[in-house]
C-alpha positions in Angstrom: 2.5 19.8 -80.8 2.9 22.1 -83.4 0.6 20.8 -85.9 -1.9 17.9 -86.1 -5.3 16.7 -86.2 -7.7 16.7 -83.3 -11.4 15.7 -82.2 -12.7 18.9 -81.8 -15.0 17.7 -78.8 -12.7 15.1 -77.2 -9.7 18.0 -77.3 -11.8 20.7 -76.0 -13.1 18.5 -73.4 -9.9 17.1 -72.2 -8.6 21.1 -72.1 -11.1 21.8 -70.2 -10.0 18.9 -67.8 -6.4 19.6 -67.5 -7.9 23.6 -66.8 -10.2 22.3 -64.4 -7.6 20.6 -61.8 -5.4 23.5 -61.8 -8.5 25.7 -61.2 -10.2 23.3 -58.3 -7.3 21.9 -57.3 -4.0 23.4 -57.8 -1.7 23.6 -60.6 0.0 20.1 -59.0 -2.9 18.4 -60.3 -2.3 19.5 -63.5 1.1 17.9 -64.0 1.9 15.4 -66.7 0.8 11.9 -65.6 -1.1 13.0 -62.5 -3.5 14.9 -64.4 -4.4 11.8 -66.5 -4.7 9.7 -63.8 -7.4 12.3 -62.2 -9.0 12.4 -65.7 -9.6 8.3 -66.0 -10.9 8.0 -62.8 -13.6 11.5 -63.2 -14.0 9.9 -66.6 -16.2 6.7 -65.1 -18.0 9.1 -62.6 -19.1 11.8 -65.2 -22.3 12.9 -65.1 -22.6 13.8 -68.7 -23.6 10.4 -69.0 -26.9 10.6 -67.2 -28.1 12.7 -70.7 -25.3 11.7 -73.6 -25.6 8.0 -73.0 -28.5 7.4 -70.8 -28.1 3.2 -71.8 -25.2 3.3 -69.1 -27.6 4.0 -66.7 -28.8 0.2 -66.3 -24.9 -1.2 -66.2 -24.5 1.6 -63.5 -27.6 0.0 -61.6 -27.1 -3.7 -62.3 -23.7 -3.6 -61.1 -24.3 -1.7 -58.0 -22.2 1.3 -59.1 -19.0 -0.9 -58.9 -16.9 0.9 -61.0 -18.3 4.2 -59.5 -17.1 2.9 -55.9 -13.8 1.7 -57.1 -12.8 5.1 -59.1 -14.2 7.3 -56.1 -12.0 5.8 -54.0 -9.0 5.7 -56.3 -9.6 9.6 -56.6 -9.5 9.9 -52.8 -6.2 8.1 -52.5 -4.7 10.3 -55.6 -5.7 13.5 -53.9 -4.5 12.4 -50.5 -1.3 11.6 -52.0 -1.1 14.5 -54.1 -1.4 16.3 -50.6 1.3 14.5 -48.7 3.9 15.5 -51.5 3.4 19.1 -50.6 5.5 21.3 -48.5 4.2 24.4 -47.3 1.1 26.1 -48.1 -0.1 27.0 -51.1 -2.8 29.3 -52.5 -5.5 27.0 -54.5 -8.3 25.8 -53.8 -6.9 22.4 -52.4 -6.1 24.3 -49.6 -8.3 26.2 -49.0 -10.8 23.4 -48.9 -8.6 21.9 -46.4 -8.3 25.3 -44.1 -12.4 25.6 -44.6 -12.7 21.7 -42.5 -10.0 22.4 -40.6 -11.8 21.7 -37.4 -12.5 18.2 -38.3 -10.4 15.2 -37.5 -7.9 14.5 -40.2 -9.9 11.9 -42.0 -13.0 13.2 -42.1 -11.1 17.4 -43.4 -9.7 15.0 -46.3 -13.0 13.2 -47.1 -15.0 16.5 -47.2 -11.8 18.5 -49.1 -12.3 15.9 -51.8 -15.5 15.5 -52.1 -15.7 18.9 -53.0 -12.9 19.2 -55.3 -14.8 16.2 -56.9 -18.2 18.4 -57.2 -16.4 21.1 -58.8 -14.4 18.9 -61.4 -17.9 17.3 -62.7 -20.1 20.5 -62.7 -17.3 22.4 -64.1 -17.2 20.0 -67.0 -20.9 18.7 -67.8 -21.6 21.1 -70.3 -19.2 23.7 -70.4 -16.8 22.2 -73.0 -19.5 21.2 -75.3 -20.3 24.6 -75.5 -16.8 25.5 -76.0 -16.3 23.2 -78.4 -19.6 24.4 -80.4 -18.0 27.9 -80.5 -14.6 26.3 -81.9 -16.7 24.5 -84.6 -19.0 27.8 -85.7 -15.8 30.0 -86.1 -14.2 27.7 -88.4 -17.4 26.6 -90.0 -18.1 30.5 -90.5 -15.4 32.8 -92.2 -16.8 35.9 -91.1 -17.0 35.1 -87.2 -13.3 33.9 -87.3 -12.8 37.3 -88.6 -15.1 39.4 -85.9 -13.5 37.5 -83.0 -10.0 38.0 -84.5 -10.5 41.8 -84.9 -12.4 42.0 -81.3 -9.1 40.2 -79.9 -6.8 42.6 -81.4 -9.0 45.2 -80.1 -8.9 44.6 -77.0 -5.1 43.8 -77.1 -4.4 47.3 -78.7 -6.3 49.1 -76.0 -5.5 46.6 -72.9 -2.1 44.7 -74.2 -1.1 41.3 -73.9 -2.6 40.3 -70.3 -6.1 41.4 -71.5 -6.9 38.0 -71.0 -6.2 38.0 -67.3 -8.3 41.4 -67.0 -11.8 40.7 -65.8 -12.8 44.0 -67.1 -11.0 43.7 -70.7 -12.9 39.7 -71.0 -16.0 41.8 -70.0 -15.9 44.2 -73.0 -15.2 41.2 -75.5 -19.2 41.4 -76.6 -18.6 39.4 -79.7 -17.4 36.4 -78.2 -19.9 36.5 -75.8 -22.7 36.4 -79.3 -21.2 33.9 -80.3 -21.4 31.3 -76.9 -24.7 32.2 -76.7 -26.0 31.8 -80.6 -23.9 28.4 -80.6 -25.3 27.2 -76.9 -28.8 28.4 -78.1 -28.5 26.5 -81.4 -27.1 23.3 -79.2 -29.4 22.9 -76.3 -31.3 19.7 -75.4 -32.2 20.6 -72.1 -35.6 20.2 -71.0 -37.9 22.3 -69.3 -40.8 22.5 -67.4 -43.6 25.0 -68.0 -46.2 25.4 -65.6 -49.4 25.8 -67.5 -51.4 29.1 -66.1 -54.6 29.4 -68.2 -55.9 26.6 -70.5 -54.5 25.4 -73.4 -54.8 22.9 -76.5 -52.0 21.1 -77.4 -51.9 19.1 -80.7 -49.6 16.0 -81.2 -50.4 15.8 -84.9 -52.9 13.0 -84.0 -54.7 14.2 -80.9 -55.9 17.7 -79.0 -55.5 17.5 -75.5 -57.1 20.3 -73.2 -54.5 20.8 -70.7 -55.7 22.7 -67.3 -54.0 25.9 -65.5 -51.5 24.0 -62.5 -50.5 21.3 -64.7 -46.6 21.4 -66.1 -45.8 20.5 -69.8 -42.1 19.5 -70.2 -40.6 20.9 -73.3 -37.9 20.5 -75.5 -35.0 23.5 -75.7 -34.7 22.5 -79.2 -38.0 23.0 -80.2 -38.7 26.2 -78.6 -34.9 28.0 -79.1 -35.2 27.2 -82.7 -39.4 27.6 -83.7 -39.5 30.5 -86.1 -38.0 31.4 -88.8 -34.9 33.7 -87.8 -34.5 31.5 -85.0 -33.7 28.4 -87.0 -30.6 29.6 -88.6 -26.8 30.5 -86.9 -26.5 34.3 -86.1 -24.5 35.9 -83.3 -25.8 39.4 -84.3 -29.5 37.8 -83.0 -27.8 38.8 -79.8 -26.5 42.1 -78.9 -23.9 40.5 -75.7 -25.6 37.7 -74.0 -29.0 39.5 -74.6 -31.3 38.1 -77.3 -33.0 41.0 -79.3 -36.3 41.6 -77.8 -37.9 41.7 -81.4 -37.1 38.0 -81.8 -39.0 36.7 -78.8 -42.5 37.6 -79.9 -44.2 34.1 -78.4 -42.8 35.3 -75.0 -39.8 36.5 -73.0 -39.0 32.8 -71.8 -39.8 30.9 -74.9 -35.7 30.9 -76.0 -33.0 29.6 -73.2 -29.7 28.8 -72.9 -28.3 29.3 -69.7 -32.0 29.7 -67.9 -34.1 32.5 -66.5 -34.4 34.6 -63.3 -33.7 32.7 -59.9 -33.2 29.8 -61.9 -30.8 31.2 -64.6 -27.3 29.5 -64.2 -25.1 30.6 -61.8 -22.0 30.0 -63.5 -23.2 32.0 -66.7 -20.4 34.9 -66.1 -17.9 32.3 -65.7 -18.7 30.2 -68.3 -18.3 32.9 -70.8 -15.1 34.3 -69.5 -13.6 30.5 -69.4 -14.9 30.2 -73.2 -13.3 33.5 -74.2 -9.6 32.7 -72.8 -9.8 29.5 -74.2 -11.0 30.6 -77.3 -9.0 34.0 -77.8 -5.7 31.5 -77.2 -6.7 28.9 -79.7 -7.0 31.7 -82.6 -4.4 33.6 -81.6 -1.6 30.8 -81.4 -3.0 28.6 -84.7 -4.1 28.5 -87.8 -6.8 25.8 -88.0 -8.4 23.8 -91.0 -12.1 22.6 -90.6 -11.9 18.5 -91.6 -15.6 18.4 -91.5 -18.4 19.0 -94.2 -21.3 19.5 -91.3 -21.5 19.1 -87.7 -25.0 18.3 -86.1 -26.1 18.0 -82.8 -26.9 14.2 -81.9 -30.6 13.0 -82.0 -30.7 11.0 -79.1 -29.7 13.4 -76.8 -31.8 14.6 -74.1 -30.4 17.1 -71.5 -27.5 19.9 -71.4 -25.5 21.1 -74.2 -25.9 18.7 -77.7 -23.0 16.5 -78.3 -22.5 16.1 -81.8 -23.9 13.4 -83.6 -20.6 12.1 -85.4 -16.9 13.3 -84.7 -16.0 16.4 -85.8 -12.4 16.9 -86.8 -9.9 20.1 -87.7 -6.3 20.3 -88.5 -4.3 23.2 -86.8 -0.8 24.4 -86.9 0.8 26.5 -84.5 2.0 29.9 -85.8 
């Protein structure tokens, strides 16, 4: 619509949905009414669950992942039906998929076509939107970094025009948004991670000192660590120069600040992720003029895993321009 109120999270996330068939799919499966229909049934087999709400785990258990087994297959007669509609080929990943299994029997190039599509769908949106929908709550929280990514978009629109958002190499030179995913994903993480211990070391609780040996791991908290001095504990983009933290904030250690991982194990969707978050992005401040509703958004306490999810509903009012 043209104006209204929205759950900052929820929206971004169910964006991020409706992007996500046309992207693993194909833009069928991004039609009104089908789209939902794939959404309610991805909806019961999310895995953000696992670390947002781990209490669902022992429903998922005791009832032998019934509602699990009933969506999955659900999805698979959706998708099969979504296929039968088509005439001709078509260029997504829907087909493709099926061209990849195409020496299987007919049954079995379906089952392994959505299966995949289903893979994509859930690690696409486990922890993507949230840090998405971080970045949409830090520019309207912050004045000056509404203004920075404004003047970065135009920018790049003066030198590149309109489709600079469809130009790999345009998104590439957008630095500032790129800051800004990375100070708001640093700021939200809950991951944890483990850190192989390599020559002794004490470790106080605030009650006990425990010797721990060289071999042993020590899982730690992303929170702790991203956020443990001083200029770390407070919302900057200009702590990063791109998607690079300045070297003179990372005195305990190279590794001892993450957000989308390290070396081998660094994420491999990291260049994706921050091209999806600056189309998304660039469009929603470019098209409307948004209101924050909210007084402060915190990350939620009893989270433990991925990207935070705010502790309370965060709300904004936009208008279209």
């Amino acid at each position: 619509g043209s104006e209204g109120e929205i759950d900052i999270f929820d929206a971004i996330r169910t964006l991020e949905q409706r992007i996500g068939f046309a992207l693993w799919i194909g833009e069928d499966a991004a039609q009104e009414g089908t789209w939902q229909a794939i959404k309610a049934r991805l909806d019961i087999l999310s895995q953000e669950s696992a670390f947002v709400s781990p209490d669902q785990t022992l429903e998922t258990i005791v009832s032998n992942k019934s509602a699990e087994r009933q969506a999955l297959a659900e999805l698979h007669q959706i998708l099969q039906d979504l296929w039968s509609a088509r005439s001709g080929e078509q260029s997504d990943t829907y087909q493709f998929l099926m061209d990849r299994f195409a020496d299987f029997s007919p049954e079995e190039q379906q089952r392994r076509a959505i299966h995949n599509i289903i893979n994509a769908n859930q690690g696409f949106l486990s922890n993507l939107y949230a840090a998405i929908a971080w970045v949409v709550v830090n520019t309207l929280r912050y004045p000056l970094v509404m203004t920075n990514l404004k003047q970065e978009l135009a920018e790049t629109k003066s030198g590149l025009g309109d489709g600079c958002l469809a130009d790999l190499k345009a998104l590439e030179s957008m630095h500032y948004f790129e800051q800004v995913l990375m100070e708001s994903v640093r700021m939200a993480q809950r991951s944890i991670t483990l850190r192989k211990v390599l020559q002794p070391v004490s470790v106080d609780d605030g009650t006990q000192r425990y010797q721990v040996n060289p071999g042993c791991y020590i899982t730690t908290m992303l929170s702790v660590t991203n956020t443990q001095t001083e200029a770390l504990s407070v919302f900057d983009p200009d702590h990063y120069t791109g998607n690079k933290l300045k070297t003179e904030l990372l005195a305990g250690g190279e590794h001892t600040v993450s957000t989308f991982g390290h070396g081998k194990h660094a994420c491999p969707a990291q260049k994706f992720s921050h091209v999806m978050c600056k189309i998304v992005v660039a469009r929603l401040i470019e098209h409307y003029e948004w209101e924050p509703l909210f007084d402060s958004a915190e990350p939620a306490t009893h989270q433990m895993g991925g990207v935070a999810r705010p502790e309370s509903i965060v709300r904004a009012r936009y208008r279209k321009r």
